[in-house]
C-alpha positions as CSV (number, residue, x, y, z in Angstrom):
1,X,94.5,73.2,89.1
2,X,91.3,75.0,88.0
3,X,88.1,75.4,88.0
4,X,86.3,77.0,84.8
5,X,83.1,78.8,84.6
6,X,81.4,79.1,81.4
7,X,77.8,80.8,80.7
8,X,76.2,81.8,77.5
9,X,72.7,84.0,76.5
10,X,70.1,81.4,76.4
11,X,69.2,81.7,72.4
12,X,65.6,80.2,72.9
13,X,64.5,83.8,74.7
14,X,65.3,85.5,71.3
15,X,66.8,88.9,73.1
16,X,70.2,90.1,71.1
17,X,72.8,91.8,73.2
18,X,74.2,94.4,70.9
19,X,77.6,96.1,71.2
20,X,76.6,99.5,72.5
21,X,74.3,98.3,75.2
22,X,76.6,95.7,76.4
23,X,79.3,98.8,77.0
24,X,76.8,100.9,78.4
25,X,76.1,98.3,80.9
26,X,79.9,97.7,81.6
27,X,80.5,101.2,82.0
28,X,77.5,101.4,84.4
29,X,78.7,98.5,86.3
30,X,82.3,99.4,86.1
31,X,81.9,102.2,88.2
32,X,79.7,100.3,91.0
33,X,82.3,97.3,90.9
34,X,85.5,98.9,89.9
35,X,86.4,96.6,87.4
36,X,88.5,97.8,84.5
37,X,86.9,96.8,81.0
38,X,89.5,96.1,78.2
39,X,87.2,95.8,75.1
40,X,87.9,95.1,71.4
41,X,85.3,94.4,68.3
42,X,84.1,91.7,69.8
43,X,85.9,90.4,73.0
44,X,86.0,92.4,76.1
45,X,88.4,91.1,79.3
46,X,86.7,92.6,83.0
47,X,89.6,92.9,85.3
48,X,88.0,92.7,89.1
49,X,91.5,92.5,90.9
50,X,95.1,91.7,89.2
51,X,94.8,89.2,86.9
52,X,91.3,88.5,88.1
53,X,89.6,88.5,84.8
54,X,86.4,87.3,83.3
55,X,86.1,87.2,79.7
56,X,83.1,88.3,77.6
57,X,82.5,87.4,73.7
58,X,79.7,88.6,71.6
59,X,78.9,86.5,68.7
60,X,76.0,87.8,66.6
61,X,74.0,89.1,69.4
62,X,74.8,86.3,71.5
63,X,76.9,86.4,74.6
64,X,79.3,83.9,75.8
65,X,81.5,84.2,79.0
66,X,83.9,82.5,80.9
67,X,86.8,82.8,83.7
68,X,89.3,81.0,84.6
69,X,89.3,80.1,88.9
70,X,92.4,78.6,90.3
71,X,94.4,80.7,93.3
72,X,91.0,82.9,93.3
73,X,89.3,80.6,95.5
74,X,85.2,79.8,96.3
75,X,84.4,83.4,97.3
76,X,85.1,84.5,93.7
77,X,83.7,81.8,92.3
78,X,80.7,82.9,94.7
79,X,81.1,86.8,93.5
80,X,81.5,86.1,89.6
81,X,78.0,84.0,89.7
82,X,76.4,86.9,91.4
83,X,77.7,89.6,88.9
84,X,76.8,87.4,86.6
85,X,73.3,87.4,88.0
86,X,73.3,91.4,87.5
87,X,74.8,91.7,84.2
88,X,71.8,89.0,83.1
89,X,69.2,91.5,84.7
90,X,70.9,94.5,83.4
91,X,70.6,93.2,79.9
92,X,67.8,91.5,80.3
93,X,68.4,88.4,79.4
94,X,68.8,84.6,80.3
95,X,73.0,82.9,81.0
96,X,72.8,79.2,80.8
97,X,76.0,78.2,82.5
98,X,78.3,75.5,82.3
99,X,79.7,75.8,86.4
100,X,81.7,71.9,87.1
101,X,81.0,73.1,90.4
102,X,77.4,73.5,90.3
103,X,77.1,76.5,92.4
104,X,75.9,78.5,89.9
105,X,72.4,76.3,89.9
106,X,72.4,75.4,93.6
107,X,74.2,78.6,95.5
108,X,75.4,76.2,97.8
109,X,78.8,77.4,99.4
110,X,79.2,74.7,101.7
111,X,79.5,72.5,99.1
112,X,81.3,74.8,96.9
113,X,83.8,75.2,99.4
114,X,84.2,71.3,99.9
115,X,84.8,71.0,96.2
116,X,87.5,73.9,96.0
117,X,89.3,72.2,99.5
118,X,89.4,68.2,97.6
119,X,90.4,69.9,94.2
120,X,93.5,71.7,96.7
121,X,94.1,68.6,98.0
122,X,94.3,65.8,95.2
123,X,96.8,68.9,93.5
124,X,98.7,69.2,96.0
125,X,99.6,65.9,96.6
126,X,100.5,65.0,92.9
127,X,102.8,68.1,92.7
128,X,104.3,66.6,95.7
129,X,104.8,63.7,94.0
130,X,105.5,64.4,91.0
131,X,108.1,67.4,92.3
132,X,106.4,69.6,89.9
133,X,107.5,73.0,90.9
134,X,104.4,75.1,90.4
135,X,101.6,74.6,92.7
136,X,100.1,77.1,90.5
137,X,100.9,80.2,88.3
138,X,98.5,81.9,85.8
139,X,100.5,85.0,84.5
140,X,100.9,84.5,80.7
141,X,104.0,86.9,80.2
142,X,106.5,86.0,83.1
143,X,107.1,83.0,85.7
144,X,109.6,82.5,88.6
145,X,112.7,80.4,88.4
146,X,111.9,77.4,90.3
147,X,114.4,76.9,92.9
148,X,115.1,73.7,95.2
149,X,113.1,71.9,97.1
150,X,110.1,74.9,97.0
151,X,106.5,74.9,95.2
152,X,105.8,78.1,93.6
153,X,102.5,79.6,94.2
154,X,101.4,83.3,93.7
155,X,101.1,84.2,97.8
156,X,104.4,82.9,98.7
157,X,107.1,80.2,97.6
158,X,106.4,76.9,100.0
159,X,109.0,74.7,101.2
160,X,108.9,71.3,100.8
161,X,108.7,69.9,104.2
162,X,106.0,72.6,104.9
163,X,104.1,71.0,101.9
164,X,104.9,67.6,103.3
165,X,103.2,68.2,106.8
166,X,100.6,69.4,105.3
167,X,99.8,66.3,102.9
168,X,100.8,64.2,106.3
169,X,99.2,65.9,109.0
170,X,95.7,66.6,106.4
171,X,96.3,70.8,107.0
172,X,93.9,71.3,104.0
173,X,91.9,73.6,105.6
174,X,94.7,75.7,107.1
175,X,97.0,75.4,103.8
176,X,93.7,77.0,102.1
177,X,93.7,80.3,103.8
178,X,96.9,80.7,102.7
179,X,96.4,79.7,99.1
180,X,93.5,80.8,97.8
181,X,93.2,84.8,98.2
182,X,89.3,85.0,98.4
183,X,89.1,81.8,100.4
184,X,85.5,82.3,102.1
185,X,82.0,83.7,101.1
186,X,82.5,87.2,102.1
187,X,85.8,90.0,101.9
188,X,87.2,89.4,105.3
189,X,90.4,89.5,106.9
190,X,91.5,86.8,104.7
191,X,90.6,88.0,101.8
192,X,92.6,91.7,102.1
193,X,95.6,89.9,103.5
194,X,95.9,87.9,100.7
195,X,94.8,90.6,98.4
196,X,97.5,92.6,99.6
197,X,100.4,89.1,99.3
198,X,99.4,88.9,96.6
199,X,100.5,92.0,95.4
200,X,103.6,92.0,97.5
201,X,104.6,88.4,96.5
202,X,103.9,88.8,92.6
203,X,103.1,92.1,91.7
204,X,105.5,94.2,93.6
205,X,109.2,95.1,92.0
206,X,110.5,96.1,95.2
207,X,111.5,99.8,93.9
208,X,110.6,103.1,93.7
209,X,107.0,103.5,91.3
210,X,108.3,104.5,88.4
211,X,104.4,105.7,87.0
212,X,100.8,105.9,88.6
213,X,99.6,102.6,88.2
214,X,103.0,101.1,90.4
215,X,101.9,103.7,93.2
216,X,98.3,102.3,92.6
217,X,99.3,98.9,93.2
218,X,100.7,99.9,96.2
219,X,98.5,102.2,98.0
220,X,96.1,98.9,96.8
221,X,98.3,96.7,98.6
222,X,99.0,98.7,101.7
223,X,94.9,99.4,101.7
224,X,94.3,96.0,101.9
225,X,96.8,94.6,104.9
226,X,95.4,98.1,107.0
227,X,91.9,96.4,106.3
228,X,92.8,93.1,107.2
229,X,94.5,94.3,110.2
230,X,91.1,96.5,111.6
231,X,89.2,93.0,110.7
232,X,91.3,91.1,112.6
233,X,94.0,92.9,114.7
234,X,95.7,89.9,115.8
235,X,96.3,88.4,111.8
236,X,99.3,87.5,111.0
237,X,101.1,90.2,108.4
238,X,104.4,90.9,107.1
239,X,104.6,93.8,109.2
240,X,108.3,94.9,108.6
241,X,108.1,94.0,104.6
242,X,105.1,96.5,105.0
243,X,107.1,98.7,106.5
244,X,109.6,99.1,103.9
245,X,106.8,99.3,101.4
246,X,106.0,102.5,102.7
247,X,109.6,103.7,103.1
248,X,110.2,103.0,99.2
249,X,107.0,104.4,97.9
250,X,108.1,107.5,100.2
251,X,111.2,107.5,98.4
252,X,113.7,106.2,101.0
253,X,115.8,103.6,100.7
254,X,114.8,99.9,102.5
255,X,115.3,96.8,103.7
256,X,114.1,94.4,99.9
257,X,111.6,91.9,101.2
258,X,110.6,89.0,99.9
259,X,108.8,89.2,96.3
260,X,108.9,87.0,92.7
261,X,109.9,90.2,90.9
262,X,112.9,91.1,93.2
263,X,114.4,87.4,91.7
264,X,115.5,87.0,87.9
265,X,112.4,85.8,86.0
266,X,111.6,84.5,82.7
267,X,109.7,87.0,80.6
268,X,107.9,84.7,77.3
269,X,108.0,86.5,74.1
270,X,105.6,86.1,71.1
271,X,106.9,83.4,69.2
272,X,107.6,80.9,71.8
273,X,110.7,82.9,72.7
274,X,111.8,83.6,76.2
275,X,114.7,85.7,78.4
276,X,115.7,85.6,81.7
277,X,115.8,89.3,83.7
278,X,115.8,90.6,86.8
279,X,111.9,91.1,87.8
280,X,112.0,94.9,88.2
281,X,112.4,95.4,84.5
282,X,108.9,97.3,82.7
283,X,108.0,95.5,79.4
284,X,106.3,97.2,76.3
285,X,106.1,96.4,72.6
286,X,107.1,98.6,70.0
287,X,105.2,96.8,66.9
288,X,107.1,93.5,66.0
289,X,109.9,94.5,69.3
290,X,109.7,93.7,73.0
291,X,111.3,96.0,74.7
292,X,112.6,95.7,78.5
293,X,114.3,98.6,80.3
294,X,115.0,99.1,83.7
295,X,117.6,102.2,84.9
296,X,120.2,101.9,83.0
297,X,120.2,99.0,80.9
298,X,117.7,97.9,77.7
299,X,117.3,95.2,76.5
300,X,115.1,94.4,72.8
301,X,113.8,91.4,71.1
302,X,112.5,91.0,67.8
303,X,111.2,87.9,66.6
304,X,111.8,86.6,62.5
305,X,111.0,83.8,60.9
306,X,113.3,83.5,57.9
307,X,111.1,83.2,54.7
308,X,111.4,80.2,52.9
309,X,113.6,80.7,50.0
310,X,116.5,82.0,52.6
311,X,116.3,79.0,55.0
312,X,119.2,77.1,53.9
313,X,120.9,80.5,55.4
314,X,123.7,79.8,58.2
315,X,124.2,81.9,61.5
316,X,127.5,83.0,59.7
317,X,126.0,84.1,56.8
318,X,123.9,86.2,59.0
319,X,126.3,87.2,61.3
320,X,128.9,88.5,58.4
321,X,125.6,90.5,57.1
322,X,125.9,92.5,60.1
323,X,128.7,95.4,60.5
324,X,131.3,94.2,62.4
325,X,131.9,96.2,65.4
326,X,134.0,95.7,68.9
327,X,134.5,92.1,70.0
328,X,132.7,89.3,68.1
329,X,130.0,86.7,70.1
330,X,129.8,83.2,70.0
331,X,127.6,80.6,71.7
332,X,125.9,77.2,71.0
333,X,123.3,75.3,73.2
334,X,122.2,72.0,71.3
335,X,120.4,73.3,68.3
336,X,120.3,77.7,69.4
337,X,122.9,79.6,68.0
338,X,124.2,82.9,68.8
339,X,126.1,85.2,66.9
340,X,126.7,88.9,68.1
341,X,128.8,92.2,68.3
342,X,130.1,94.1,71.4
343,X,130.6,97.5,71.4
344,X,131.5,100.9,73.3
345,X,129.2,103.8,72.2
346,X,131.2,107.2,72.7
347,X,127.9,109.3,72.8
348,X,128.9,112.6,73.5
349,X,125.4,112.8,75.4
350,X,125.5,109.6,76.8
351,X,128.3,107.2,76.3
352,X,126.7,103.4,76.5
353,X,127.9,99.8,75.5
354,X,126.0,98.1,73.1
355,X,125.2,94.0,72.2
356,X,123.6,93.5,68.8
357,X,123.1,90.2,67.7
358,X,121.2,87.4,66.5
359,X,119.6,84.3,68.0
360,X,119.0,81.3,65.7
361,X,116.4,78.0,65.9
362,X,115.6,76.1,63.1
363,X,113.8,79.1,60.5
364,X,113.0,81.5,63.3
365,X,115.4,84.3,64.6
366,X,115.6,86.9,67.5
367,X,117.3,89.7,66.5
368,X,118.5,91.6,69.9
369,X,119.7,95.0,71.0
370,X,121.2,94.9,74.6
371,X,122.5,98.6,75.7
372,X,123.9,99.4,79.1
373,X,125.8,102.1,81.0
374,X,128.4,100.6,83.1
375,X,131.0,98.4,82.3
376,X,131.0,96.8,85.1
377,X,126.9,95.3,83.7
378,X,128.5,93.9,80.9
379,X,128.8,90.1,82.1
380,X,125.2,91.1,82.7
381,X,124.5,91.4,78.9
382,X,126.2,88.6,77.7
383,X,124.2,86.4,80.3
384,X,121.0,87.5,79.4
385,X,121.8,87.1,75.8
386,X,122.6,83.4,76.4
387,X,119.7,83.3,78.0
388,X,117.6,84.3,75.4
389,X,115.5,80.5,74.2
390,X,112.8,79.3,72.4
391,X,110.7,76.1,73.0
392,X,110.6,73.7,70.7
């Protein structure tokens, strides 16, 4: 469920954006929106709030935007028309825009609001239906596991009989101030107490920050439900999740609440590969190698794709390639196979256990490095190797 709002300079005034006044202009508005601007040669992603973007691509001196609207609701569809507006005047040109809404020509939030309510409700009715899982999600790198009878949405996970009454008893209205985080024309209540779900639900690891922009995200979060509580002092908030929030960003220990990235989630890979891990693990790449660590235990992925005059190559083959340490690993799931080693490390810094091994489709390959401290993690390892798939 989406709605998608393209613009693009209107060629027929003959003004070219160039490179260095469209940055200057970011930089300028950057600082009166705080936005974050992720640029390259020609592409440049604006972050507003957390996976909030709107996306900006110069094309020999022509601009062309666009963002992507689902769980953002009609009062960011409202704001991004309106920034829109400035950037236009800032650079002194003409968007033409491409809004299924319309809003953009008419600035009509009644009816913008109508339209975001019946596109709710036709979706939520043929994920009821259907018993597709995910009411929504928009994260590219990691979903949620689905679980029984729930929908997955980024505020919170809804039950299926809560779903149900809603589709029966026509709660469309209510169900949207609890689904979309900017749901009306202006930042009220609302809008900071979903702000601040938002990032407890999906953004939040439920530990300690282990860098600045994890304590950022939470003074954010905690910023936002104090301002929806001195909006409205009777809204409803999670007050003793909150709570424990500030006990664990204070350093003491607490109550875990409820949150996507306390579960085990499924982290995608580049090359349509995937593993399942707790959600508290931090991601980076190391070139061609995703990396995940969290504590004590590391886990990396490299993805291969076996060149063409080796492809008749088995998993043995492969597997007997490698040195042969500890205890061997085997596993088979249809067509993925897995070969591996397990080991004991006697570091005399620090002694670790160690899983190195292969995962095989067709002509591709992830080769995987799994270390951990305590024995005791070691069904750990072996689970999220098996765990490790790609899509077909």
């Amino acid at each position: 469920m989406e709605l998608v709002l393209y613009f693009k300079t209107d060629v027929r005034r003959k003004k070219e954006v160039r490179r260095k006044g469209l940055l200057k202009v970011l930089n300028a508005l950057a600082k009166e929106y705080d936005f974050r601007i992720y640029p390259n040669e020609t592409v440049f992603a604006l972050e507003f709030f957390p996976s909030a973007y709107l996306y900006l691509e110069l094309l020999e001196g022509n601009l062309n935007g666009s963002a992507i609207i689902a769980t953002w609701g009609p009062g960011y569809h409202k704001f991004l028309c309106e920034f829109i507006d400035v950037l236009a005047k800032r650079l002194k040109v003409s968007f033409l825009a491409d809004d299924e809404s319309k809003y953009f020509e008419t600035r009509d939030f009644g009816k913008l609001t109508a339209i975001y309510l019946q596109k709710l409700e036709n979706h939520l009715k043929a994920c009821y239906e259907e018993k597709n899982p995910f009411l929504v999600w928009e994260n590219p790198d990691w979903y949620p596991l689905p679980l029984p009878n729930t929908f997955i949405a980024p505020l919170k996970r809804w039950d299926v009989e809560e779903v149900r009454t809603v589709i029966e008893n026509r709660f469309f209205n209510k169900f949207a101030l609890n689904f979309y985080i900017w749901p009306h024309a202006e930042k009220d209540e609302y809008f900071f107490r979903n702000l601040g779900l938002y990032l407890l639900r999906t953004e939040f690891p439920w530990v300690e920050p282990r860098f600045s922009e994890e304590e950022s995200m939470i003074i954010l979060m905690l910023e936002c439900f104090q301002k929806a509580r001195e909006l409205n002092p009777v809204i409803e908030l999670p007050d003793a999740e909150i709570e424990a929030v500030k006990m664990i960003l204070s350093g003491e220990e607490a109550a875990i609440g409820q949150g996507y990235r306390n579960e085990t989630i499924v982290y995608r890979i580049s090359g349509d590969w995937s593993v399942k891990l707790p959600g508290e693990f931090i991601r980076r790449q190391e070139e061609d190698t995703t990396v995940f660590w969290s504590d004590q235990r590391i886990v990396r992925i490299g993805d291969v794709e076996i060149p063409q005059e080796m492809r008749d190559i088995s998993i043995e083959e492969i597997d007997d390639a490698q040195e042969a340490r500890g205890e061997k690993v085997y596993y088979e799931a249809g067509d993925l196979e897995y070969r591996g080693n397990l080991f004991y490390v006697p570091d005399e810094e620090i002694p670790y256990y160690c899983l190195d091994g292969v995962v095989k489709r067709g002509n591709y390959l992830a080769l995987v490095v799994i270390t951990w401290l305590e024995e005791e993690d070691t069904d750990w390892a072996l689970n999220t190797f098996t765990s490790i798939i790609k899509k077909q």
